[in-house]
N, C-alpha and C positions, 0 to 999 in steps of 0.2 A: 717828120722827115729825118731819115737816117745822116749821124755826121761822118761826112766823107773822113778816111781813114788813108794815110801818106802808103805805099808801095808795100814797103815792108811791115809794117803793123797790120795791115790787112792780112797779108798772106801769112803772116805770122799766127795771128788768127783762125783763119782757114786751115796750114797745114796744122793745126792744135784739133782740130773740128773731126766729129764722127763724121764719114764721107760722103754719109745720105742727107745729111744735115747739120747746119749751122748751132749744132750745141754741142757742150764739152764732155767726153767722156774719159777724164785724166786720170792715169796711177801714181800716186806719190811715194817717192821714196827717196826724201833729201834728208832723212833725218841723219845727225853724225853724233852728238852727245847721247841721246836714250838710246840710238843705234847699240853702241859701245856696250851700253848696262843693258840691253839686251842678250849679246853675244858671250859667252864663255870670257873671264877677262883676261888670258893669257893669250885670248885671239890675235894675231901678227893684222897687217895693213894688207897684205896679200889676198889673209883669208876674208875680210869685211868685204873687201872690193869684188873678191871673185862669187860670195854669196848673195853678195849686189846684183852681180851681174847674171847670175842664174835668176834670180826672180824677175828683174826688169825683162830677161830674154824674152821669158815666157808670156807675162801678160803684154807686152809691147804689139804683139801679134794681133790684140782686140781694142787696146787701150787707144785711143784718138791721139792720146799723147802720153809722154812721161816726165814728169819730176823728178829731176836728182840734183846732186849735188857737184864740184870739182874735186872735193876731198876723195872720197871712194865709186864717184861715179862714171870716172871716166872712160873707164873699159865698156862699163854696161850702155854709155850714150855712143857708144864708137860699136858696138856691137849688135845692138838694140833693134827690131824689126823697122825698116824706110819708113815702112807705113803709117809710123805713130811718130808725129811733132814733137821737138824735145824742149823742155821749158828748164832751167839753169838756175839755183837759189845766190840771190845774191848778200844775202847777208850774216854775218857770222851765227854760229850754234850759241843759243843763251840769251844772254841777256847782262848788262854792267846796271850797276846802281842796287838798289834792297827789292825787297819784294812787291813794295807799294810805291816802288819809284822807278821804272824799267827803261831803258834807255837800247836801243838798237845800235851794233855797229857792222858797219861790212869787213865782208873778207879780204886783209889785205891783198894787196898784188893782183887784187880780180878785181876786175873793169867791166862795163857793159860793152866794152872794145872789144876785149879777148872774149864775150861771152857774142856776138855778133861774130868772128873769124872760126869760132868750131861748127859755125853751121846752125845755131840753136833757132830755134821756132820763138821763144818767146824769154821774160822775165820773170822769177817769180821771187818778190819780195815780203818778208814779214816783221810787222812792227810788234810790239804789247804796246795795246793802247787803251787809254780808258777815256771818253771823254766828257768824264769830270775832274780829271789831274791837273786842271789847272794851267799853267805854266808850262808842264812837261805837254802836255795835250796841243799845246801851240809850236814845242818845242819840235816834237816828232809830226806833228801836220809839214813844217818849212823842211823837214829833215826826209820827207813823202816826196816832197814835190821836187825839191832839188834832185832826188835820185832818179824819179821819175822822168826829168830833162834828159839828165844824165842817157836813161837809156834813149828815150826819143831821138837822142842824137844820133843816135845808130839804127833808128827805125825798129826798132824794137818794141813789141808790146809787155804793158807789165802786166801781171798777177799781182794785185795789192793783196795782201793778208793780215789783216790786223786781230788780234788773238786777244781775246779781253781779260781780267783779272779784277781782283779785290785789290780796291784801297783800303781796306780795313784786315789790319795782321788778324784780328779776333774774327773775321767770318770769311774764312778762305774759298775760293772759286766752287768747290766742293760744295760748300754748304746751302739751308732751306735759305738762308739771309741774302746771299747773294744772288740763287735761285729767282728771288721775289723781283728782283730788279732785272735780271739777263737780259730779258727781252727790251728794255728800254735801254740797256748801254748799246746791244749790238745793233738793234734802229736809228742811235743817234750816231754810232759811229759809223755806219751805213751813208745815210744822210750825209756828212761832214767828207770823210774818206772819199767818196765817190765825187768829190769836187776837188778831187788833190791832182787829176790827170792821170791817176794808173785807168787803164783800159776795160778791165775786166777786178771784182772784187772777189775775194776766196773767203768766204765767212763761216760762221759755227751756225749751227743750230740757234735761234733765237732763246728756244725755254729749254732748261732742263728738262731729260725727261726721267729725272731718274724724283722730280718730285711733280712733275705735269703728265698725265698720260691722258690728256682730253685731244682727241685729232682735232676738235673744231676750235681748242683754242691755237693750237698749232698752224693750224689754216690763216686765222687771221694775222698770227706773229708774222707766218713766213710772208703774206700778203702784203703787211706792212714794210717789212724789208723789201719786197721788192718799190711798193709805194716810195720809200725814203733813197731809194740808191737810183742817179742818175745814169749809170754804167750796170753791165749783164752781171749777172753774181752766180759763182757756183757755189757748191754746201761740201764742206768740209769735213773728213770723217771725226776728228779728231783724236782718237784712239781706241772709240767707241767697237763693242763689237759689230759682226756683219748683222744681227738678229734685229740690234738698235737702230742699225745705221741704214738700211733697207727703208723702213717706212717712213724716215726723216726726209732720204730723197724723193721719197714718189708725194709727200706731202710740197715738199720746198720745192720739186716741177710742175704740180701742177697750182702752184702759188707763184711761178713768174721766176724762178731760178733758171738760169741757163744750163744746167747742168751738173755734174758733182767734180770732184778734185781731192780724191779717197787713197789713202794707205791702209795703214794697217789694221781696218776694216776687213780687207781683200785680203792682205799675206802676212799677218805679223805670226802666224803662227809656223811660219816655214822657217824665219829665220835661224830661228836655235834647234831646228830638225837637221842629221844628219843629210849628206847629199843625195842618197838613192828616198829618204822620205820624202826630200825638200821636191824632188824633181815628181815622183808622184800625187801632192798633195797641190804643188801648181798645176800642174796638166790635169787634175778633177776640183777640187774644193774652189782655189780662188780662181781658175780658170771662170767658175760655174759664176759663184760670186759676182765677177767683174759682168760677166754678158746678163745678168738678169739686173744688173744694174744700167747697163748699158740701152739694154730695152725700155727701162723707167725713163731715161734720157730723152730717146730716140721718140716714142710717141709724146710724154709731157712738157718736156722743157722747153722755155720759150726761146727763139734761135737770136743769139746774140747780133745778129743784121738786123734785126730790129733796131738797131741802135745805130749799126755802122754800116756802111758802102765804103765800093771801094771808088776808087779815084777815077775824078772824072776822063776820057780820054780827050786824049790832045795830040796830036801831031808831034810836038816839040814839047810834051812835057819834060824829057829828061833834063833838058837845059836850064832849066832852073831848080831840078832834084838835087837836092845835096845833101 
């Protein structure tokens, strides 16, 4: 039985959703630190935002919804096709503490208030998390779910994102050592995470595949993940190319993923292209990109109403809505 979902988190939902169906076909582009070292570094705030905002233009027009950010993305969510749902990051670029001790904070001054008054369709939050850290792993679950209130109080849905890492400085995320383990952090943080109250989960790929390239063992990772997560999950491109990141989705949809929630997969290579390249290379290459992913979506992924409805009707529901 699907659990009913309050007014706004549903339709939160929904306007997030490909329009033939209930699963996610997202563009992400909240990045603002790698943004930067991307970009030329004498690049002004002007030009970030207005390169923002040509790429969000373009793919908005097929994307179910879009990822950005308030730092450089306001023009491109104020500008961006009606037809794509706008989901808002709320928590700052980076990360405080060392490399094997990651601590998340938000963006001051930004609220899931003011992220509720621009209109936005949804939340999208990211932790590093690992869940054998111990202490910090308990620290950032409480630090999950407070924020997660936080936005429910505005009837907001979230996007939980939890991003894994090495606790060991000697075998970094990169490596065959951390590799052997992946799929057993991002299952367990699966599991755990999806009992925190965010709505929907934004996860990586289970196995490396730059040291796994067997699809049936891919099949059962993504399988798993979906086994372990009580909440819809989409697949995250992570930075991965489009060549990589294609077959990871059509594996992770038809393994129980609700859909993907991809960047720079899709367009990272337009950002450092002049404007008459950039505008070219979106209206063919990640145009092409995003819709043959969008079709992976559209027939495989399992439709996130599986899980949720919306509210029952009532005469007088509004009277007790708050």
């Amino acid at each position: 039985m699907p659990k009913s979902l309050t007014p706004g988190r549903y339709r939160g939902l929904k306007t997030s959703s490909l329009a033939e169906a209930d699963v996610f076909g997202i563009v992400a582009f909240d990045q603002r630190g790698s943004y930067r070292r991307m970009m030329p570094p004498d690049s002004s705030y002007a030009q970030l935002a207005q390169v923002k905002n040509e790429i969000i233009g373009v793919l908005s027009r097929d994307a179910s919804a879009i990822l950005t950010d308030p730092t450089y993305g306001l023009s491109a969510s104020m500008q961006m096709s009606p037809k794509a749902g706008l989901l808002l990051a709320l928590e700052k670029s980076g990360y405080s503490g060392d490399s094997s001790y990651r601590r998340t904070e938000l963006i001051p001054a930004w609220t899931p208030q003011k992220i509720r008054k621009t209109g936005a369709s949804a939340v999208k939050l990211m932790v590093y998390y690992h869940p054998g850290s111990g202490k910090l792993a308990e620290e950032l679950e409480d630090f999950v779910r407070r924020a997660v209130a936080d936005c429910h109080a505005w009837d907001l849905p979230v996007f939980l994102e939890p991003m894994s890492y090495s606790l060991d400085p000697a075998a970094p995320k990169e490596s065959e050592a951390f590799a052997a383990i992946r799929a057993e952090v991002v299952i367990e943080t699966a599991r755990r995470l999806s009992r925190s109250g965010a709505d929907v989960l934004k996860l990586e790929f289970p196995l490396d595949i730059q040291f796994n390239q067997d699809r049936d063992e891919w099949r059962r990772a993504c399988a798993a993940v979906s086994e372990a997560s009580a909440v819809p999950w989409v697949l995250l491109s992570a930075g991965v190319d489009f060549a990589q990141f294609k077959p990871q989705a059509q594996v992770a949809c038809e393994c129980g993923a609700s859909g993907f929630l991809a960047g720079r997969a899709i367009w990272k290579e337009a950002a450092a292209m002049t404007a008459v390249e950039r505008a070219a290379f979106l209206e063919s290459t990640a145009s092409v990109r995003l819709r043959q992913l969008l079709e992976i979506a559209a027939a495989a992924a399992r439709p996130w109403s599986d899980f949720y409805g919306p509210p029952p009707p009532s005469e007088t529901w509004y009277e007790s809505y708050v």
